[in-house]
C-alpha atoms as an extended CHARMM CRD file, in Angstrom:
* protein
*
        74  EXT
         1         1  UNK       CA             35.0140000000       17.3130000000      -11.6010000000  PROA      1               0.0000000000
         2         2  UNK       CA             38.0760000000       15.9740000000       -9.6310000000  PROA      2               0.0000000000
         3         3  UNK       CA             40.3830000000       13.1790000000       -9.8780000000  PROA      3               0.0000000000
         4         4  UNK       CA             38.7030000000       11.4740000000       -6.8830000000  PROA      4               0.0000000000
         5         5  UNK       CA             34.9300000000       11.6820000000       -8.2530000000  PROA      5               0.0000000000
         6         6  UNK       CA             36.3890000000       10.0310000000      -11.3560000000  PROA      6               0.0000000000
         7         7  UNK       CA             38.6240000000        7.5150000000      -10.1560000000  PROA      7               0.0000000000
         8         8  UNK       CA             35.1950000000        6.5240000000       -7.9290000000  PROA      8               0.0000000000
         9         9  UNK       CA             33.0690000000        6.5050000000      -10.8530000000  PROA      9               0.0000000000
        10        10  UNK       CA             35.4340000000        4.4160000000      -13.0050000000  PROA      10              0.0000000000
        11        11  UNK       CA             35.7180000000        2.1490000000       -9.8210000000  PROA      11              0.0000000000
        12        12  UNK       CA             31.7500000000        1.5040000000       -9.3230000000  PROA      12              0.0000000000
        13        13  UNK       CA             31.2990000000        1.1290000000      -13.8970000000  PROA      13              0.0000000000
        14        14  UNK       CA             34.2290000000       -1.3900000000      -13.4900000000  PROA      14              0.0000000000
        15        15  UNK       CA             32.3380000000       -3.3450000000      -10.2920000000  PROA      15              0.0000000000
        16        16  UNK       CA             28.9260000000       -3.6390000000      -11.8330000000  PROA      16              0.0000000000
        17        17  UNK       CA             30.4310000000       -4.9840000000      -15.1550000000  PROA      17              0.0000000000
        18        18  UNK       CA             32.9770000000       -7.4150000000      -13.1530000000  PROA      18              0.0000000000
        19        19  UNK       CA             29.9630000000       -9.1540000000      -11.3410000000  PROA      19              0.0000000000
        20        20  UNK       CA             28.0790000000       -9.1200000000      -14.7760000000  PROA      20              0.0000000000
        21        21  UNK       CA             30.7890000000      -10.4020000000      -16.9230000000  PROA      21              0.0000000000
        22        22  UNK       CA             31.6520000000      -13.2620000000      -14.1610000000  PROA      22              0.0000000000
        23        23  UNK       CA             28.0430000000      -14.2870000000      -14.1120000000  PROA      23              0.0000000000
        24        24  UNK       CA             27.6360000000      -14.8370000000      -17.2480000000  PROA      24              0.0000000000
        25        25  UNK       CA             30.6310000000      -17.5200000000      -17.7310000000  PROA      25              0.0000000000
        26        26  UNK       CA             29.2540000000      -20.8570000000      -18.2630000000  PROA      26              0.0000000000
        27        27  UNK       CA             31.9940000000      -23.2410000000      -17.2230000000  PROA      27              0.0000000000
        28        28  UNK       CA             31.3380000000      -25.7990000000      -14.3380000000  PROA      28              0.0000000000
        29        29  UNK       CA             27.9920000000      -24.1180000000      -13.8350000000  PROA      29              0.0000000000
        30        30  UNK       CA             26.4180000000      -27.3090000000      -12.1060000000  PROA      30              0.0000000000
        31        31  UNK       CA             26.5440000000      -28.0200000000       -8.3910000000  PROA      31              0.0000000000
        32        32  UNK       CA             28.3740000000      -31.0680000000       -8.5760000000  PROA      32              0.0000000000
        33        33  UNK       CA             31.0680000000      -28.8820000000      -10.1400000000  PROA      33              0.0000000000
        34        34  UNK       CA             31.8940000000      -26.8920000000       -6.7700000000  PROA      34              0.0000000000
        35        35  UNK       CA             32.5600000000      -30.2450000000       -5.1180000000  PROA      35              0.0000000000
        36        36  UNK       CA             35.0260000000      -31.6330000000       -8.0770000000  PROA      36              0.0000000000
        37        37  UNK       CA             32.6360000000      -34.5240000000       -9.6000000000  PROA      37              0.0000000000
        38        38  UNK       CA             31.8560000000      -32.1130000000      -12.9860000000  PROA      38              0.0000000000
        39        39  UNK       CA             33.4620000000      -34.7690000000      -15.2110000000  PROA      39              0.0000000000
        40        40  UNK       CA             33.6070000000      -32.3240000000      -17.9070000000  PROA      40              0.0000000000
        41        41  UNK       CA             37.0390000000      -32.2760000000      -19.9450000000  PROA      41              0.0000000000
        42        42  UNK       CA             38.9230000000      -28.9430000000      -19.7980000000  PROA      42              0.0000000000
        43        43  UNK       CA             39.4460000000      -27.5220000000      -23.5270000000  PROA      43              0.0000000000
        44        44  UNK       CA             40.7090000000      -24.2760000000      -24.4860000000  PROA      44              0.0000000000
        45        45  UNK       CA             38.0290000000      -21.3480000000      -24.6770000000  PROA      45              0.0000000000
        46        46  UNK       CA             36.8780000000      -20.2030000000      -28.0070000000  PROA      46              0.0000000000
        47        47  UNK       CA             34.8010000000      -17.4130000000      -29.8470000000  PROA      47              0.0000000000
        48        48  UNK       CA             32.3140000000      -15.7220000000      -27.5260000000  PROA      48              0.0000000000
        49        49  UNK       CA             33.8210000000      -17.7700000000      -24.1550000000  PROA      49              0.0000000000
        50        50  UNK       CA             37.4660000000      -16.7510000000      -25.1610000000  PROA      50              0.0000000000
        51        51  UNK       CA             36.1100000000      -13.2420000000      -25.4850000000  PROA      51              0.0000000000
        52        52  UNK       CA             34.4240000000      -12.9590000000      -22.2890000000  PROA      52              0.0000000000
        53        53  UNK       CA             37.4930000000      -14.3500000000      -20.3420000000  PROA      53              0.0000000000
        54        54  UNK       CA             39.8950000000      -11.9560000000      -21.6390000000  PROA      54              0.0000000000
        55        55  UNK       CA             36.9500000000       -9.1140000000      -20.6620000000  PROA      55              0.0000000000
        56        56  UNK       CA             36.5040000000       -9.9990000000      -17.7230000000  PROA      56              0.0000000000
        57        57  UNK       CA             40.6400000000       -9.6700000000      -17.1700000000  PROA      57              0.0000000000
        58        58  UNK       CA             40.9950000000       -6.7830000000      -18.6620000000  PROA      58              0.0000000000
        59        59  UNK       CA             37.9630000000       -5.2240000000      -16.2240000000  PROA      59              0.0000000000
        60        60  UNK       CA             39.2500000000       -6.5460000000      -13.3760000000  PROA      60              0.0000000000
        61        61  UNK       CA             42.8290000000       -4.9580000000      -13.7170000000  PROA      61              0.0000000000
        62        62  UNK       CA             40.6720000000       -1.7730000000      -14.1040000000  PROA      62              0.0000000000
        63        63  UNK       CA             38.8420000000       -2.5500000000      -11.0400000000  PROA      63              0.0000000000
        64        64  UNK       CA             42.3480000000       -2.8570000000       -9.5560000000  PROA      64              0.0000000000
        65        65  UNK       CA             43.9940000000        0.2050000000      -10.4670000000  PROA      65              0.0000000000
        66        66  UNK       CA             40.7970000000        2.7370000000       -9.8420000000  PROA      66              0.0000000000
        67        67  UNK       CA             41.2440000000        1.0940000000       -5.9100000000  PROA      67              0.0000000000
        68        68  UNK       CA             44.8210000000        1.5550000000       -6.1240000000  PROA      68              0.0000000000
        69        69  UNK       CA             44.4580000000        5.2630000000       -7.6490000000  PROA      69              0.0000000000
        70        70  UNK       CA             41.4990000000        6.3330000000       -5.0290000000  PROA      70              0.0000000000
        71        71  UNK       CA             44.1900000000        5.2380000000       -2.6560000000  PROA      71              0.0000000000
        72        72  UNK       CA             46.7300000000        7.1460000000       -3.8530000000  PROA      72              0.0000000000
        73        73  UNK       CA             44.6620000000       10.6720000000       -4.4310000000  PROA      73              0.0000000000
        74        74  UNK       CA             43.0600000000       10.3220000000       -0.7420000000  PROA      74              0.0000000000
């Protein structure tokens, strides 16, 4: 196996988790949310939420770099 096959593997695991991990955040959920009348007080994330967050960062800069590297190996 070459470079390329893995850098596109580790590209489409990363994808599929991103959408899954960004789905299942909670906050602002509601439709009034998308148009600013949520009302809902912004706190800081904890446990699970503060968890998920930091996933879903830390898969996205993966994401990122397997682009960025199937770029770079052609």
């Amino acid at each position: 196996m070459n470079i390329g096959v893995i850098c596109t593997v580790i590209t489409f695991v990363s994808a599929v988790l991103l959408i899954l991990l960004v789905l299942l955040q909670q906050r602002g959920a509601s439709l009034g949310a998308g148009f600013g009348g949520s009302g809902e007080l912004n706190t800081e994330r904890r446990g699970l939420e503060k968890s998920l967050y930091n996933t879903t960062i830390v898969i996205a800069v993966i994401f990122v770099l397997s682009i960025l590297a199937i770029l770079v190996v052609g």
